[in-house]
LUMBA-971869 format. One record per residue (C-alpha): x, y, z. Coordinates in pm, whole numbers. Last residue first. Layout:
N
{{X,Y,Z}}
...
This chain:
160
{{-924,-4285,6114}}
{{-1041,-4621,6206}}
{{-1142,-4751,5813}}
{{-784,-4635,5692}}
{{-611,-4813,5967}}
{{-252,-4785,5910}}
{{-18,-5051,5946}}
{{427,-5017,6004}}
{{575,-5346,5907}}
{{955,-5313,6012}}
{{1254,-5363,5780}}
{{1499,-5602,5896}}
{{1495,-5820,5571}}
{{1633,-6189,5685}}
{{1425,-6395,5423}}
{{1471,-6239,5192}}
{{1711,-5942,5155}}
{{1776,-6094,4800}}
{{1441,-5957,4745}}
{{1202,-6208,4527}}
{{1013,-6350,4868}}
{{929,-5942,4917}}
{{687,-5919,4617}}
{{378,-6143,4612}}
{{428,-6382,4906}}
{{555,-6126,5150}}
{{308,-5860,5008}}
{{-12,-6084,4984}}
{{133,-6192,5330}}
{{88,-5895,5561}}
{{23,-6042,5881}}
{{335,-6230,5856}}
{{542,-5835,5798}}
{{432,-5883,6230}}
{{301,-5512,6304}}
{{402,-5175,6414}}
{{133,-4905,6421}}
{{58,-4589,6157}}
{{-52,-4295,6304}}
{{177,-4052,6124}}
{{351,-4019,6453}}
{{420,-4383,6402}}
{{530,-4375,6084}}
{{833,-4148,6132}}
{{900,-4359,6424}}
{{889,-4654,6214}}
{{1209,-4533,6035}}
{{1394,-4885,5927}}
{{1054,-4901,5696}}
{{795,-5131,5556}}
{{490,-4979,5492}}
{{143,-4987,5536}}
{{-223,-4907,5400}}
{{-537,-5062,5513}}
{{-888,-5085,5394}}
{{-903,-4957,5110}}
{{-1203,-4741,4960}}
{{-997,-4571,4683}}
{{-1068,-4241,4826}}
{{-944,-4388,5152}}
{{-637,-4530,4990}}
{{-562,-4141,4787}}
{{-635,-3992,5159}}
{{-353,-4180,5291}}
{{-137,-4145,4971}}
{{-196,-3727,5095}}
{{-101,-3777,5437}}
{{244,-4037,5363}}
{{317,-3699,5080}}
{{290,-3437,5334}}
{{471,-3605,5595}}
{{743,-3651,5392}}
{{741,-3295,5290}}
{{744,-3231,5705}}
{{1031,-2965,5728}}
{{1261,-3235,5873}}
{{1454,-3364,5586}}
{{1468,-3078,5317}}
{{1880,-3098,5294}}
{{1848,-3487,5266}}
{{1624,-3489,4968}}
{{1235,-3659,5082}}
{{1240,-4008,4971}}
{{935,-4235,5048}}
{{972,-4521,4768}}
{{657,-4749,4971}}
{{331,-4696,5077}}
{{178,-5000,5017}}
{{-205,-5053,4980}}
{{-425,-5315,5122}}
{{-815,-5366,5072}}
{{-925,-5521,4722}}
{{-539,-5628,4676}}
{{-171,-5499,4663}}
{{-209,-5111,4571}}
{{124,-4912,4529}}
{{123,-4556,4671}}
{{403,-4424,4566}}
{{663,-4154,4730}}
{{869,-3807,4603}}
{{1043,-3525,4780}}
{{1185,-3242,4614}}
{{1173,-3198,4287}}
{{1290,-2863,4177}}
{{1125,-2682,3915}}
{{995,-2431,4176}}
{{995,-2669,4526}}
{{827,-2988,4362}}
{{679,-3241,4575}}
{{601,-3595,4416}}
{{346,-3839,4390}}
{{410,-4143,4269}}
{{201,-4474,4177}}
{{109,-4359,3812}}
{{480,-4397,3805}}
{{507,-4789,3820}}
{{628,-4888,3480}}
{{807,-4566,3491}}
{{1008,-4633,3809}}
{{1038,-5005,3775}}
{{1145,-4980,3445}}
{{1418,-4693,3603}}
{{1541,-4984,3844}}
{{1442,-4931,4221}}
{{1667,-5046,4486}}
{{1527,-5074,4853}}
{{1592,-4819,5124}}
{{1861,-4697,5377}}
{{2146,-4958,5231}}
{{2327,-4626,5154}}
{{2300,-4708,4803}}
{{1921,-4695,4838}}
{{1938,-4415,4974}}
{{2094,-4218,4647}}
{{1903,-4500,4427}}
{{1574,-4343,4565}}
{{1689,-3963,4476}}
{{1822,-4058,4151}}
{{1545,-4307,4036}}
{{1254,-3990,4099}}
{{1495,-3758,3964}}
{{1474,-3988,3644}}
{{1098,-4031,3674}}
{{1002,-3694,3677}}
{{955,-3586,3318}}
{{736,-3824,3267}}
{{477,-3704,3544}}
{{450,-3751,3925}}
{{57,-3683,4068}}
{{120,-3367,4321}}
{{196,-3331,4662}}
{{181,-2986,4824}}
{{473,-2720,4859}}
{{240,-2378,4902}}
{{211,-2441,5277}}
{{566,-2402,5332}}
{{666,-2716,5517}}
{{727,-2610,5893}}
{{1107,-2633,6053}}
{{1194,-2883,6304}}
């Protein structure tokens, strides 16, 4: 695995990066590797995203979606296939984690087919039932509902 260059950090997403933002998520998306997102999601949403720019490049992007007083989602975590494995991903989970403790939550999670990822983040599996302001709120509308295979990864923002 090859180290992130220090100098690529996360930064808030802007305007001008909500189309790369749709192309790299609808890229996995089509590959049945992550859930859709339309472009009104995108920039209805985008004070969620960070992103990681290489140059003018984006890179990497992910959101950080509050559900309640002490749970936040990380969710849209898309790092191009050609920069897989040089920890941008990691980069962008860390800094949402910090974002949620700034913020005073609680908890952050995710629902993932890479739990591994999560896992050496920190994060632990857990029942999607212990998590029902987002199975109530958002994930009853999928059409993968109610037979989504995604796994509930938790992180313990107070613990850490």
């Amino acid at each position: 695995m090859t180290s992130v260059s220090s100098a690529l950090q996360a930064q808030r997403a802007e305007v001008a990066d909500a189309r790369a933002i749709h192309e790299l998520v609808s890229g996995f998306a089509r590959k049945g590797e992550m859930l859709p997102r339309t472009m009104a999601e995108i920039y209805e949403n985008l004070r969620d995203f960070s992103v990681i720019r290489d140059g003018e490049e984006m890179v990497g992007c992910g959101a950080l979606h509050i559900m309640w007083e002490d749970l936040a989602e990380v969710r849209s975590l898309a790092v191009r296939e050609e920069r897989q494995g040089q920890g941008l991903g990691a980069v962008l989970v860390r800094a949402h984690l910090q974002e949620a403790r700034d913020l005073g939550l609680a908890t952050a999670f995710a629902l993932t087919y890479q739990p591994a990822f999560f896992e050496r983040l920190g994060f632990r599996q857990a029942d999607v039932m212990t998590l029902p302001r987002k199975v109530w709120n958002e994930c009853y509308r999928c059409p993968k509902f109610p037979t989504c295979n995604e796994i509930a990864v938790v992180y313990d923002l107070k613990a850490a």
